[in-house]
C-alpha positions in Angstrom: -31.9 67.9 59.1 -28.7 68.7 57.0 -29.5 69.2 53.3 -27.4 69.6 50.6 -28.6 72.3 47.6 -28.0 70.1 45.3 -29.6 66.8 47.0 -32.8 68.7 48.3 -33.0 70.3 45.0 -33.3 67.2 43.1 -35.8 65.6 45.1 -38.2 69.1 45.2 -37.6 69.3 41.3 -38.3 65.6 40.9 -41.7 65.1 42.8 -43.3 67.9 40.6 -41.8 66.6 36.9 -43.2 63.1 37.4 -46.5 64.5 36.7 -45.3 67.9 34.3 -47.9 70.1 36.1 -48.2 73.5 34.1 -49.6 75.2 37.7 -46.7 74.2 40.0 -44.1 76.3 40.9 -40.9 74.2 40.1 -37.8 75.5 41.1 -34.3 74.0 41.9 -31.9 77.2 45.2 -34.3 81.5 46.7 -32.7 84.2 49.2 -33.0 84.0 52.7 -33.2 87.1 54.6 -32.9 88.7 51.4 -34.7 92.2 49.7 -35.8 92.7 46.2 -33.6 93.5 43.3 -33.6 95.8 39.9 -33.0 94.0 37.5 -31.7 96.7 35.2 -28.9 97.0 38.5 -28.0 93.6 37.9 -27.8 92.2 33.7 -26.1 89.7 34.2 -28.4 87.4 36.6 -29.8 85.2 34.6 -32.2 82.2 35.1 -32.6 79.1 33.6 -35.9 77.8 31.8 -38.0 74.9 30.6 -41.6 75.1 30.4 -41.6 71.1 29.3 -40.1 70.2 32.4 -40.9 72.6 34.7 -44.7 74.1 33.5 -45.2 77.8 32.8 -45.2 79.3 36.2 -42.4 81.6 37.0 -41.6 81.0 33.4 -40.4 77.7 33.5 -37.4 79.2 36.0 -35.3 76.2 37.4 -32.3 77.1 38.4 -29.8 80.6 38.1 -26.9 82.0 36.3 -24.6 84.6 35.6 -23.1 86.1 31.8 -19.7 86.2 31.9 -19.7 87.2 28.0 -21.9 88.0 25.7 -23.0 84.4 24.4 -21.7 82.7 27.7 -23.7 82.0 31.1 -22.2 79.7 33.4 -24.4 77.9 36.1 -24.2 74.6 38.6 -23.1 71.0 37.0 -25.7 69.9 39.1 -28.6 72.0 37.4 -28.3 70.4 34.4 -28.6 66.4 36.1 -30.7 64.4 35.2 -32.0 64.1 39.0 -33.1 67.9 38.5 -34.4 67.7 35.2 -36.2 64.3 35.0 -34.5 63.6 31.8 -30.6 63.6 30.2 -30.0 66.8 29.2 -29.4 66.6 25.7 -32.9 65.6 25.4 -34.0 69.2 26.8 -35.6 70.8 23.6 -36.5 73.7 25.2 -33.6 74.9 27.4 -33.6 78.4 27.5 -32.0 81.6 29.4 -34.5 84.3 30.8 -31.9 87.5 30.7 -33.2 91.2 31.8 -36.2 89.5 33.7 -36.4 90.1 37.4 -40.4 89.4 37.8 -40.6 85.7 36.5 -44.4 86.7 36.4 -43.9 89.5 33.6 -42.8 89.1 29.7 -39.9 91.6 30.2 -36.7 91.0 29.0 -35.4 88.4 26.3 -36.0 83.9 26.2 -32.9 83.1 24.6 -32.4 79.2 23.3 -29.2 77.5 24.6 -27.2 76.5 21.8 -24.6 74.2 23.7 -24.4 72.7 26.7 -20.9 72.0 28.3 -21.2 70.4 32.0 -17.8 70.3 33.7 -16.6 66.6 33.2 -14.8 66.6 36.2 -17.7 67.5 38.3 -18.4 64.9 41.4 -21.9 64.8 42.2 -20.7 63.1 45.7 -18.1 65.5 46.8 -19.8 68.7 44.6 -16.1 69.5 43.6 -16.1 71.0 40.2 -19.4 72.5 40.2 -20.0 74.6 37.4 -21.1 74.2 33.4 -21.0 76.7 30.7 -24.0 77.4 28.6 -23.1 79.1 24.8 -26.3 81.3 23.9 -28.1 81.2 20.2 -27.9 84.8 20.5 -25.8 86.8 22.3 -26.6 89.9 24.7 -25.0 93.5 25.3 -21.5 93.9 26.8 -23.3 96.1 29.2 -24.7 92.7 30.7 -21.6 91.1 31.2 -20.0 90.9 34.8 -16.5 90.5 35.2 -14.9 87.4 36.6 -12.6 87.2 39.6 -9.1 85.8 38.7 -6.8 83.8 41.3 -5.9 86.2 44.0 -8.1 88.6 43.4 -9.0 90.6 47.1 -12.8 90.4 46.2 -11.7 86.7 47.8 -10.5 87.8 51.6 -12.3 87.1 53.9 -14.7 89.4 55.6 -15.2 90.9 52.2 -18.8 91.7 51.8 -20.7 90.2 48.7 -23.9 89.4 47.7 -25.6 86.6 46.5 -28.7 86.8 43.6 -31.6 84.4 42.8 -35.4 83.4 42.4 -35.3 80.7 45.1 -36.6 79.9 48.3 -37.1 83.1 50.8 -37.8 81.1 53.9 -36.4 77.4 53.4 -39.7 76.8 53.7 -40.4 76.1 49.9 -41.8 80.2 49.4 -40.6 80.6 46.1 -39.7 84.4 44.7 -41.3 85.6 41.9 -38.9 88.3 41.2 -35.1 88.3 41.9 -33.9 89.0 45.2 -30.6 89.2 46.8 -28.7 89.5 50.2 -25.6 90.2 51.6 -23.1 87.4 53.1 -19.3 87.4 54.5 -16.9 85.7 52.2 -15.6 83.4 55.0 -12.1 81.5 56.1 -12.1 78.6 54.3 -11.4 76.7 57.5 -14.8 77.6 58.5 -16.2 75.5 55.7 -13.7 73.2 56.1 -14.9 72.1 59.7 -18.8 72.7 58.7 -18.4 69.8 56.0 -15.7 68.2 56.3 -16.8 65.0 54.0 -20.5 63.3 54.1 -23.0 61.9 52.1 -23.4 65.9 51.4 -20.6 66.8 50.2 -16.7 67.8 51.6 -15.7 71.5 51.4 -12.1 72.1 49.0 -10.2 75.3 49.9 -9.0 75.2 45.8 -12.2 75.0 44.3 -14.7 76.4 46.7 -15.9 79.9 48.5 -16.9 79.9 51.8 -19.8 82.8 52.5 -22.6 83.4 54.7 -22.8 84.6 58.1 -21.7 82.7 61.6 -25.2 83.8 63.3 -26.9 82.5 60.2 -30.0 84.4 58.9 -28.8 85.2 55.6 -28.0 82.7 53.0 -28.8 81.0 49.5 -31.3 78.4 49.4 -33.1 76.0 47.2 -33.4 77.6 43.7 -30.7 79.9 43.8 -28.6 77.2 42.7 -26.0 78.3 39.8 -26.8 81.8 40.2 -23.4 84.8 40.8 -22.2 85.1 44.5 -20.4 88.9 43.6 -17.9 91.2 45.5 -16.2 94.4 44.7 -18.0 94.4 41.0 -17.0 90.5 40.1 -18.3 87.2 39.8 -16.4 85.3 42.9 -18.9 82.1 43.1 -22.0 80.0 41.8 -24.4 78.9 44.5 -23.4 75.2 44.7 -24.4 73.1 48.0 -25.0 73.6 51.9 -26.8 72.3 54.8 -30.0 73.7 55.1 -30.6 77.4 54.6 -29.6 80.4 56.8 -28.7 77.9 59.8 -26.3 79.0 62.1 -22.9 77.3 61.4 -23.5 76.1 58.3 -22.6 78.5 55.3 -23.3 78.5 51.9 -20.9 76.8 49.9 -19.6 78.2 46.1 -17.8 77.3 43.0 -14.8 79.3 43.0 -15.2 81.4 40.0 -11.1 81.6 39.5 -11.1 77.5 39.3 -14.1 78.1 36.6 -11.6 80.4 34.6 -8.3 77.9 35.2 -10.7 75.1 34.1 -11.8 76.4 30.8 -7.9 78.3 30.1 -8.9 82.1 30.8 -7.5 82.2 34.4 -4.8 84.5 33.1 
């Protein structure tokens, strides 16, 4: 069955917010074929919390993200729907940002409120084209956290470069959620590879300007349901946010990203 992050996402998040169950593991895109991570090696993943909507387990954890500055994570568009969250998100109360946590199970690291929310108004939930919202911290966090954004033309892009993709979701696509923050390694991929994986469905239709291409051709490696809006990095810098896809690790169908250097000519800093 081809799935969509965002689409299978929503439907996992919304079957356990109708009842707000404090036991069940709620999540919205984990790692397939993917090893553990330190989280001291990698500041800058972030995840995204709400113990109203999502219960205390894995501390609330939803969805991923990445700190491009020190008050500033950015994350999926989709993440912050109201098909994930079960409710608009300006009624959220108790949206927070888990930074310098990698076992969701532990108190380590910092619960910092979100003190604005700015989803990309472009953003097409039917094509998944502009993909991305920025999320300004109450407090902000060391430069040493901060990763380093890919401009326009930058070689981390090429493909064949090898990067690596970081989140608490799914290990299996089976709905095994991680408890602590893996990653995995995928090829940044011609975007003429997307291009003929999606090229326009009720899932979504792959753009060479505003999208990354990554995974590998076998499959067996990939992003999958609760990874959603966390870093896709190569060569040191943010290149990508998990976005959307057809199932997880299947062969010839990658993962598909929000290009970081659309993100940065977006919001002006592409410079």
């Amino acid at each position: 069955m081809r799935r969509s992050f965002a689409r299978v996402l929503a439907v996992a998040v919304t079957a356990t917010v109708i009842p707000l169950s404090a036991s069940a593991p709620a999540t919205a895109g984990a790692v397939i074929g993917g090893h553990p991570v330190e989280i001291s090696q990698t500041p800058w993943a972030v995840a995204l919390s709400s113990r109203d909507r999502f219960g205390g387990t894995r501390s609330g954890q939803f969805c991923g993200g990445v700190l491009v500055a020190r008050s500033t994570v950015l994350t999926a568009a989709h993440c912050l729907s109201e098909a994930v969250l079960g409710t608009p998100y300006e009624r959220l109360t108790d949206l927070k940002v888990i930074a310098g946590r990698g076992d969701l199970l532990s108190k380590k690291g910092r619960e910092i409120p979100v003190r604005q929310v700015r989803v990309n108004p472009d953003y097409d939930a039917y094509t998944n084209a502009g993909d991305f919202a920025v999320l300004t911290l109450a407090a902000p966090l060391p430069g040493s956290s901060v990763i380093r954004m890919a401009k326009a033309g930058d070689p981390a892009y090429r493909p064949g470069t090898v990067s690596t993709v970081y989140g608490w979701g799914d290990t299996t696509g089976a709905g095994d959620y991680s408890g602590t923050l893996r990653a995995t390694r995928v090829k940044v991929l011609r975007d003429s590879v997307c291009a003929e994986a999606y090229p326009g469905s009720a899932e979504g239709t792959y753009a060479t300007r505003s999208m990354v291409c990554a995974g590998e051709p076998s499959g067996g490696r990939d992003a999958c349901q609760g990874d959603s809006g966390g870093p896709l990095v190569a060569r040191g810098r943010a290149i990508g946010l998990v976005s959307w896809g057809s199932g997880c690790g299947t062969a010839g169908n990658p993962g598909v990203y929000t290009r970081i250097s659309e993100v940065m000519r977006a919001l002006g800093r592409n410079r």
